[in-house]
C-alpha distance (Angstrom), angle and dihedral (degrees) to the residues before:
residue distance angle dihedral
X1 . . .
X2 3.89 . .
X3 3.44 143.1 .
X4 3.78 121.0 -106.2
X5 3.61 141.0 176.4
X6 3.48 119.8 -111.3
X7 4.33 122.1 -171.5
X8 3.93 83.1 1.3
X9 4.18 86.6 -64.0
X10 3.79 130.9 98.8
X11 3.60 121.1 -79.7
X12 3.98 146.6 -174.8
X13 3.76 114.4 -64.4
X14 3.81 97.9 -99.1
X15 3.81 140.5 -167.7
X16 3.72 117.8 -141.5
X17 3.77 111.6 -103.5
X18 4.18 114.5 -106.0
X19 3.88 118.3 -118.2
X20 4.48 90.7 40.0
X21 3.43 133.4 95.4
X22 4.11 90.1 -148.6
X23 3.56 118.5 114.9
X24 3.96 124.5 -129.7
X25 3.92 88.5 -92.2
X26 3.68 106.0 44.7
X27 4.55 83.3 37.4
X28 4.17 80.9 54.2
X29 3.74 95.5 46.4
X30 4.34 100.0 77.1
X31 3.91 84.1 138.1
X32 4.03 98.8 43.4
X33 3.70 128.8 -120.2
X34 3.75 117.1 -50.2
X35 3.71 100.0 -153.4
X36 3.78 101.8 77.2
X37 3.93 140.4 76.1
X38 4.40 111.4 -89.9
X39 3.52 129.8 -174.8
X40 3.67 116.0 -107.6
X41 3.63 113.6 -170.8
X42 3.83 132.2 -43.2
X43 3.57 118.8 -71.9
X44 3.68 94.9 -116.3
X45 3.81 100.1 46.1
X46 3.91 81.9 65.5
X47 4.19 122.2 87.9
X48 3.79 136.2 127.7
X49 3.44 87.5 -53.8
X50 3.95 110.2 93.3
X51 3.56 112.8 -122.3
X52 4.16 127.2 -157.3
X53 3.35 133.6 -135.9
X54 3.60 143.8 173.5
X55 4.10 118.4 -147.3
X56 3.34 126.5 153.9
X57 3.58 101.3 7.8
X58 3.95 82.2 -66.5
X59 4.05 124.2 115.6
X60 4.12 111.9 -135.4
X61 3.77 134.2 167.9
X62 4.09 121.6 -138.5
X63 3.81 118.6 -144.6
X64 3.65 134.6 171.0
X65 3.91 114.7 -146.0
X66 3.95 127.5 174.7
X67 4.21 81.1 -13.9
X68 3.51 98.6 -60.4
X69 4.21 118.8 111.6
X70 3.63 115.9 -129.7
X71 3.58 141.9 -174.0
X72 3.56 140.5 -148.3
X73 3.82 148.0 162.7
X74 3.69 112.2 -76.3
X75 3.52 104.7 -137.6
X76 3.95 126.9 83.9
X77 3.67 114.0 -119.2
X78 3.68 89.1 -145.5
X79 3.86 100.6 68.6
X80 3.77 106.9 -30.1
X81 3.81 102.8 -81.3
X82 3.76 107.1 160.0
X83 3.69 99.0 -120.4
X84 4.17 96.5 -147.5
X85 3.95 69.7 89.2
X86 3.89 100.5 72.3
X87 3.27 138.3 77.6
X88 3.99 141.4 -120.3
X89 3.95 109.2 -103.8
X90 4.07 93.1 165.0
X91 3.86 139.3 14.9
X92 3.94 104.1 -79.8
X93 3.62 104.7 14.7
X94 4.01 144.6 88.2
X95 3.73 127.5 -152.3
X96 3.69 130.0 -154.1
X97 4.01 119.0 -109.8
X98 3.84 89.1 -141.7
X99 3.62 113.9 52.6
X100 3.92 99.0 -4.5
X101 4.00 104.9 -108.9
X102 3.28 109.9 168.0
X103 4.09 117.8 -156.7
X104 3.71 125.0 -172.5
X105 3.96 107.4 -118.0
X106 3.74 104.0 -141.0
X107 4.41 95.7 57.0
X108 4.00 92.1 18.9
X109 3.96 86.7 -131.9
X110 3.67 119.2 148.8
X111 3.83 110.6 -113.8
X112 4.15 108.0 173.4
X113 3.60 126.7 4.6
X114 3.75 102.9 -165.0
X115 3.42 102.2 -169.0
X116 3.68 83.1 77.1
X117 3.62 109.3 49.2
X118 4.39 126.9 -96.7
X119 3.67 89.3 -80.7
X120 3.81 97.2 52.6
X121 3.98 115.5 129.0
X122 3.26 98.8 -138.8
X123 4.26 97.4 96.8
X124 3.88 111.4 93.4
X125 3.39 85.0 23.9
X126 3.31 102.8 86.0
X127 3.55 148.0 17.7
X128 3.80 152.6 161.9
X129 3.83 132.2 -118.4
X130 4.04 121.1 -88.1
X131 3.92 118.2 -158.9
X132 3.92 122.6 -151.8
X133 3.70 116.0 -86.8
X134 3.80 134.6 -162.4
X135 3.86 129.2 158.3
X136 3.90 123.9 -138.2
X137 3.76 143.4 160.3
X138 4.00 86.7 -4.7
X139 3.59 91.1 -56.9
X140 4.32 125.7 112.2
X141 3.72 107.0 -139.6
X142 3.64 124.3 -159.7
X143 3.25 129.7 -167.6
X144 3.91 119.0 -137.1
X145 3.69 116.3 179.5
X146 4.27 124.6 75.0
X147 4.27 108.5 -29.9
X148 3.46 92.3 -95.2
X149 3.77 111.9 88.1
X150 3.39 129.8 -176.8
X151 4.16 119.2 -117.7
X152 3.90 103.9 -67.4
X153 4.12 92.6 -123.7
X154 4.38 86.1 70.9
X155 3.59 89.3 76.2
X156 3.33 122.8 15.8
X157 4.09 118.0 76.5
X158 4.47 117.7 -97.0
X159 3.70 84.9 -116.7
X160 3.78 91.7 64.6
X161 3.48 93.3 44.4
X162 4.19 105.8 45.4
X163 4.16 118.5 85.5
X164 3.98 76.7 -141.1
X165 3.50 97.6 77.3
X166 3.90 130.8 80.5
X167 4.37 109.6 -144.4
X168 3.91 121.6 -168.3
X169 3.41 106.1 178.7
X170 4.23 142.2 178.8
X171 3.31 136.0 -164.8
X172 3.68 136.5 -132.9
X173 3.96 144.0 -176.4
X174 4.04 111.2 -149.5
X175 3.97 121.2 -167.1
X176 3.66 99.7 -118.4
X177 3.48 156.9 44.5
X178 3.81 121.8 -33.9
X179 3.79 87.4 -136.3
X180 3.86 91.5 64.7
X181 3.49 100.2 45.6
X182 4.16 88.1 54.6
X183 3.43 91.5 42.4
X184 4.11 97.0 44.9
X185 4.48 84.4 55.8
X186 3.26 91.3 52.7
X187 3.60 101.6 43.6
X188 3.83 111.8 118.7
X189 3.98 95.3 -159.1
X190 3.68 108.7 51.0
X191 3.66 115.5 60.1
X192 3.82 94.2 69.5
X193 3.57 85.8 59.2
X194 4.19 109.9 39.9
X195 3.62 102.8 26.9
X196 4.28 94.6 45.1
X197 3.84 91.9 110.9
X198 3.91 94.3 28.9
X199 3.79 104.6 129.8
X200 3.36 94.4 -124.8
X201 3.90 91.7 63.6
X202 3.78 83.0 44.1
X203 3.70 96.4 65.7
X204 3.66 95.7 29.4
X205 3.87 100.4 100.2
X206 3.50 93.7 -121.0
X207 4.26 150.9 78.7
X208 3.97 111.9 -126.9
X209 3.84 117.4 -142.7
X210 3.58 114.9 -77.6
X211 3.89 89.5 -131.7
X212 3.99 133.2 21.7
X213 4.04 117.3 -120.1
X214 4.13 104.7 -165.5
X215 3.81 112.0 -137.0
X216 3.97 103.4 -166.0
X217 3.68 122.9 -106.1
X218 3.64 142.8 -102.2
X219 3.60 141.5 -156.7
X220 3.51 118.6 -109.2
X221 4.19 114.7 176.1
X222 3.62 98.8 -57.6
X223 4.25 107.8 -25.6
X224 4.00 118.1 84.3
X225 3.47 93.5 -126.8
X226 3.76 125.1 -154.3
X227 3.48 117.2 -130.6
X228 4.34 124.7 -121.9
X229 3.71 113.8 -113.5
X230 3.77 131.8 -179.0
X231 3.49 105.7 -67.6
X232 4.34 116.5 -120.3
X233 3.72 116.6 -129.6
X234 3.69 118.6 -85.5
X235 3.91 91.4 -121.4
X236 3.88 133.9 46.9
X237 3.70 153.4 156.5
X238 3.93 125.1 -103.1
X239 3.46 140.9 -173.4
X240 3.82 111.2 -92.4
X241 3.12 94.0 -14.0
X242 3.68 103.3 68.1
X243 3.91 126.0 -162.8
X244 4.25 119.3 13.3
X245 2.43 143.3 -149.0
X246 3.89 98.1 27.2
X247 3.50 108.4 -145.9
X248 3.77 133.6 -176.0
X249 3.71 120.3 -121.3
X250 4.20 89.7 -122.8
X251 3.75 87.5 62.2
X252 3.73 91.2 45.8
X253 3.57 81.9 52.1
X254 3.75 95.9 54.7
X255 4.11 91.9 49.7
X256 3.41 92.4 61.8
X257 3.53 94.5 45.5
X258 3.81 94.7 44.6
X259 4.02 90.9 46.9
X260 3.58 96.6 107.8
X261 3.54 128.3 151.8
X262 3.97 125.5 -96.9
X263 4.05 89.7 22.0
X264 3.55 97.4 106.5
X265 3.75 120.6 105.4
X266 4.18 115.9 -96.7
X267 4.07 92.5 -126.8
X268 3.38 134.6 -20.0
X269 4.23 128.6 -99.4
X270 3.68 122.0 -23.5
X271 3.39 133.4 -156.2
X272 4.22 132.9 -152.5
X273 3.57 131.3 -178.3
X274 2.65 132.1 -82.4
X275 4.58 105.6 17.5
X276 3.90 101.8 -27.7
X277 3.38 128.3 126.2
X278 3.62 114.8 -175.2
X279 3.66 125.5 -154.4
X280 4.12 129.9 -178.0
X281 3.62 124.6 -158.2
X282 3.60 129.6 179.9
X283 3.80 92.4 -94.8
X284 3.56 110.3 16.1
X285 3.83 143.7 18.6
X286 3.95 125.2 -119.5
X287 3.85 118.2 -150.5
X288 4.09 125.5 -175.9
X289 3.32 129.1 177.4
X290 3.86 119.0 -164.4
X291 3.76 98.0 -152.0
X292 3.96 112.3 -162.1
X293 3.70 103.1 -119.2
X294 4.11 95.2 179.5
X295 4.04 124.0 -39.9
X296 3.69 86.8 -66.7
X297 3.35 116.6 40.9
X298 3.83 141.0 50.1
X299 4.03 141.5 -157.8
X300 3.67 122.1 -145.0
X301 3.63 115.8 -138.7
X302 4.34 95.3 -166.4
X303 4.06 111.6 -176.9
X304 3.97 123.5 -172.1
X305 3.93 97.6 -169.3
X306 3.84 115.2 168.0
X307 4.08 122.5 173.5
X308 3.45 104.1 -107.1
X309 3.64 140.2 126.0
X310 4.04 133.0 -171.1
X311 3.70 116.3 0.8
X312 3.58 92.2 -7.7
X313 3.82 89.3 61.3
X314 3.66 97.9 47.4
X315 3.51 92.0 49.0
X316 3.92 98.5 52.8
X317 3.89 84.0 43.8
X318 3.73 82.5 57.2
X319 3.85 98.5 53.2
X320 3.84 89.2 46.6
X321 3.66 93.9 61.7
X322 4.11 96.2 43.2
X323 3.68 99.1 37.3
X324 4.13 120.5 0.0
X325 4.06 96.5 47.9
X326 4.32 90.5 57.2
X327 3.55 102.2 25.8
X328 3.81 99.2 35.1
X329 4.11 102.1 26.5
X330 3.51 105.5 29.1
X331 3.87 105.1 24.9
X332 3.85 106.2 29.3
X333 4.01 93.9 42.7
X334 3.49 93.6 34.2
X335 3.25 81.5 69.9
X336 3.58 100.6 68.7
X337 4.42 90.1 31.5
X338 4.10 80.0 70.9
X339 4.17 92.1 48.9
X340 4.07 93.3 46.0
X341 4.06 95.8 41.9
X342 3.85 80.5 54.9
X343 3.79 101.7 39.1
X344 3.92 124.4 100.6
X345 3.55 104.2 -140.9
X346 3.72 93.1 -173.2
X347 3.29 88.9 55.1
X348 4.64 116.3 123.7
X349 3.87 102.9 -99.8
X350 3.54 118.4 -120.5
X351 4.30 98.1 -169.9
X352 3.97 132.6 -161.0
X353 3.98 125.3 179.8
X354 3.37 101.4 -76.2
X355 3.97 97.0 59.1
X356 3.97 82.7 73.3
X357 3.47 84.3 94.7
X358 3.87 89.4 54.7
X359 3.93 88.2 44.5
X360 4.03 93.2 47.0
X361 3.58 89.4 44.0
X362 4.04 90.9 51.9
X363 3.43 101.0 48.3
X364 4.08 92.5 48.7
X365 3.44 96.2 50.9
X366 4.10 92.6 45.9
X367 4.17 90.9 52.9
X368 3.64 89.5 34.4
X369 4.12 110.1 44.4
X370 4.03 112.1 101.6
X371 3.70 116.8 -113.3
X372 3.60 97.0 -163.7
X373 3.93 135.5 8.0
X374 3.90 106.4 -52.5
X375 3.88 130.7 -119.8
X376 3.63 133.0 -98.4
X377 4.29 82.0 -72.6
X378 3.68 124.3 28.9
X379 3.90 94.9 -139.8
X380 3.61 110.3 -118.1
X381 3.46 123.8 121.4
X382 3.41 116.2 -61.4
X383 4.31 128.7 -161.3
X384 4.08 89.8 38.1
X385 4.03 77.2 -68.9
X386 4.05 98.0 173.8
X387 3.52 130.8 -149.8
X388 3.97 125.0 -173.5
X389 3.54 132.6 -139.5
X390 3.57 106.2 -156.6
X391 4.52 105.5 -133.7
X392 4.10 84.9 -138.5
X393 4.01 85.2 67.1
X394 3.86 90.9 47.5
X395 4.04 105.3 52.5
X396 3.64 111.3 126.0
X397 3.48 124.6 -147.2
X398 3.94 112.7 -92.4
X399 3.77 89.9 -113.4
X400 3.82 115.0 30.5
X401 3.78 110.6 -140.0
């Protein structure tokens, strides 16, 4: 038995569950890690208007007052009214639809309750909690663990961060666990097998590998990086059931004309504490966050960012909306949204080579998550310093147990 953390808190002494490859930690953490930066909601879904949202098991309202974004505790400390249900009466504060308190949204304190007349006693008496706030990239981070966060730029991707970059991004809410979701992006084995017919692999230009062959990982700054192997043909033979993946000749037509030099992807999947997986093509950079909404459901931060400025910018911007955003965001992953609303993560685990990327990326994240709010550095490598994890050390046994 031992005692683990779960949400960045204390919880019950605990035994990791048989049949899983997830230690106590990671098997504790169904609502994430508290202690890092999250995406909130888009930038532009956020006005006057208080917005709610549910992360991390946790209830907050979104306001924007005198341009800034800020966050607070959704619950009234009157009598529990969630106060996503209020309204802005002045600049810089939100007041309760029930009995009319009215809080200031930068400190969260009460400052009139109106219910009870202007010379009531209840403001400065009470108050609600306020969560750190910064905007990037389109995006309104919050910050959920302690009060004392660390610089925004430790955990949320360069892309985000640089005025250089264009972002078109969607949102998402997925029936099940956050854990999946992560785990299911950075999955080495699957994608040759549920996205074969995806459109986007249609009008790619090329024929994926019939099978996946894991190649280990490596740290590179702060993504666990998997590392390129020799690809395996696109086409094979298989017990039973015979030839796959059963191609027509006009897409066989369209690999060869698609196989073009400097087209291939940089690396393969990366991974960033706490949700991110990180993915370069050879023109742009895809980012998703699986944000744990409760122990059951997840939303999908997706970012298209490409570095371009002017023209160039519109243009990609352009392209997202008429081709990326449906047959990328909505088609592609949509894809793998129908496998995790189906999947039974507590489920035994029956493992083959592939899941060592599901194995590597388990035990990182349980040695690696914060516990509490971090230092002045978050120790990872720093400087693209790069540190290899060899796949012979990561093999899992064929049946975990």
């Amino acid at each position: 038995m031992t005692e683990t953390t779960q949400n960045g808190h204390t919880a019950e002494p605990t035994t990791p569950r048989s049949g899983t490859t997830r230690g106590p930690r990671y098997e504790n953490a169904k609502l994430g890690f508290r202690h890092y930066w999250y995406p909130g909601l888009l930038s532009r879904h956020l006005g006057k208007k208080p917005v709610a949202i549910k992360m991390l098991g946790e209830n907050l309202v979104f306001i924007r007052a005198n341009g800034r974004a800020y966050a607070m505790q959704d619950l009234c400390a009157h009598r529990g009214m969630p106060l996503s249900h209020g309204t802005c009466l002045a600049e810089g504060s939100l007041t309760c639809a029930y009995h009319g308190w009215t809080y200031d949204v930068e400190t969260g304190k009460c400052v009139a309750a109106l219910s009870d007349g202007p010379e009531s006693p209840i403001p400065g008496r009470y108050g609600v909690k306020t969560y750190p706030v910064e905007e990037r990239g389109g995006i309104v981070f919050v910050y959920m663990g302690d009060g004392n966060p660390p610089p925004i730029e430790e955990d949320v991707p360069e892309e985000m961060l640089s005025p250089d970059w264009t972002h078109q991004g969607v949102v998402s809410v997925w029936e099940g666990n956050w854990r999946a979701a992560v785990e299911n992006g950075y999955d080495a084995g699957h994608a040759p097998y549920v996205h074969r017919y995806s459109w986007r692999w249609r009008t790619s230009g090329s024929l994926q590998p019939a099978w996946a062959t894991y190649n280990g990982a490596e740290m590179v700054g702060p993504y666990l990086r998997q590392r390129r192997g020799k690809p395996n043909p696109p086409e094979a033979d298989y017990p039973v059931v015979g030839h796959w993946p059963r191609y027509i000749r006009l897409r066989r037509f369209m690999a060869k004309l698609g196989n073009k030099p400097g087209r291939a992807r940089p690396y393969p999947n990366e991974f960033r504490l706490p949700c991110i997986i990180h993915n370069k093509y050879f023109y742009y950079t895809h980012i998703r966050w699986a944000v744990p909404v409760d122990e059951h459901t997840t939303r999908n931060f997706q970012v298209y960012a490409g570095q371009y400025k002017g023209s160039r910018s519109l243009a990609f911007s352009v392209h997202y909306w008429l081709f990326h955003r449906w047959v990328f965001h909505m088609l592609f992953n949509g894809q793998d949204e129908k496998v995790i609303e189906v999947l039974d993560y507590e489920a035994p685990e029956r493992l083959h080579a592939p899941d060592r990327s599901i194995t590597d990326l388990r035990r990182y994240i349980e040695a690696e998550a914060r516990s509490g709010d971090p230092p002045a550095s978050n120790g990872h490598a720093t400087n693209g310093a790069t540190t290899h994890v060899e796949a012979s050390e990561r093999v899992p046994e064929t049946s975990a147990k």
